[in-house]
N, C-alpha and C positions, 0 to 999 in steps of 0.2 A: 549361507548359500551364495554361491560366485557365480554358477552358471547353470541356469533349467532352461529345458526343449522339452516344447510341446508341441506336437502334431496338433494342428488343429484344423488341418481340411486335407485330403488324401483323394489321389484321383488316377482313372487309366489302372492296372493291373492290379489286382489287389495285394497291397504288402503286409506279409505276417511279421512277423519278429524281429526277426532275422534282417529284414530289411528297412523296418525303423531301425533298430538298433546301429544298423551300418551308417545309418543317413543322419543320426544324431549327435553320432558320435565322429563324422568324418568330414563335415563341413571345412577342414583346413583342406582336403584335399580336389577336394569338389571346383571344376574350373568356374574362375571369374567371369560372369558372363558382361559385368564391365568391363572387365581387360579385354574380353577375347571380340567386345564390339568395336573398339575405339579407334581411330582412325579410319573410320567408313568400310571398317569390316564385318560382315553378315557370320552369322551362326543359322546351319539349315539341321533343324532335330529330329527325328522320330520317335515320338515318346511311346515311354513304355510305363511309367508309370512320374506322379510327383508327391510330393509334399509340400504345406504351408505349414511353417514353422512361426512359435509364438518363441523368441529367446527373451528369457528375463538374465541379465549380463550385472550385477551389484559393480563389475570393475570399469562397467565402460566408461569415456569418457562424455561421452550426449546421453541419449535415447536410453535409458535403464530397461527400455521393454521395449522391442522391434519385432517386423515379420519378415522373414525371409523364405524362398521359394526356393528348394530344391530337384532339380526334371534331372529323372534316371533315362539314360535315350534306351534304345533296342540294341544297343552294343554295348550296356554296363555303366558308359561315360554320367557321373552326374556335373549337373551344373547347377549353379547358385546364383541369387539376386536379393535384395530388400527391393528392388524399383518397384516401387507403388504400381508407377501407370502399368509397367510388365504384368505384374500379379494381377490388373483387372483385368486386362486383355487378354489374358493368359487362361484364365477362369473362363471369358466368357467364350472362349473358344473351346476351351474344354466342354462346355456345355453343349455346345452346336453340333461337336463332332463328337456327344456320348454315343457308346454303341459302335459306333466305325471302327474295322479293322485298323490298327495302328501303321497297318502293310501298307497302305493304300494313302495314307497322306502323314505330312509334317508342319515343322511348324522351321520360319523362315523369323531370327528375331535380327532386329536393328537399332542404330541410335538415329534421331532426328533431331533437329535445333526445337528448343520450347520458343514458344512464343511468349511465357509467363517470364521465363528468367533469357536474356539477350544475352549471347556467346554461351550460353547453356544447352545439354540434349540430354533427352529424355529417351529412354529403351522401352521398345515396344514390341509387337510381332503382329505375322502374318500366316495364313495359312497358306500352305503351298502345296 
């Protein structure tokens, strides 16, 4: 085995098949939501639906078992992260705003400086 994905938490529309299948197998194309935050640039989403991913990787060169977060927005676009702090933040706002028309709000993510690690940021979000 070189490389298993597993869905292990699913949220926002509900995806059949079809759309794990796309999400598991497409992660190279799915934008960086590191890249697309860095240099004090914001990403504003509407999500339509996500996935948390459990990847067990035998090639990588760290972590042989990571979790990574996949958000499909309402125009198709997915986007990607491991950031820990993202994935709780991310959750706990999915929670808040279960139920809500996806129409009616987003989600605003960014980077900030940690306070844990000095010349470090950490990616997070907001609802918007």
């Amino acid at each position: 085995m070189a490389l298993k994905t597993t869905v292990i938490e699913a949220g926002g529309k509900e995806l059949g098949k079809k759309e794990i299948a796309i999400i598991k197998t497409s992660l190279q194309s799915c934008i960086d939501i590191n890249q697309a935050t860095a240099d004090g640039n914001t990403l504003a989403i509407s999500v339509l639906s996500y996935a948390v991913l459990e990847i067990e990787n035998d090639r990588s060169k760290g972590e042989k078992v990571y979790k990574k977060i996949v958000i499909i927005d309402t125009d198709g676009k997915m986007y990607i992260t491991g950031s820990p702090s993202f994935i709780e933040n991310f959750s706990a706002i999915m929670e808040a705003m279960e139920g809500e028309d996806p129409d009616t709000w987003g989600i605003e993510i960014f980077q900030m400086p940690s306070n844990t690690y000095k010349g470090k940021n950490f990616i997070t979000c907001k609802v918007v």
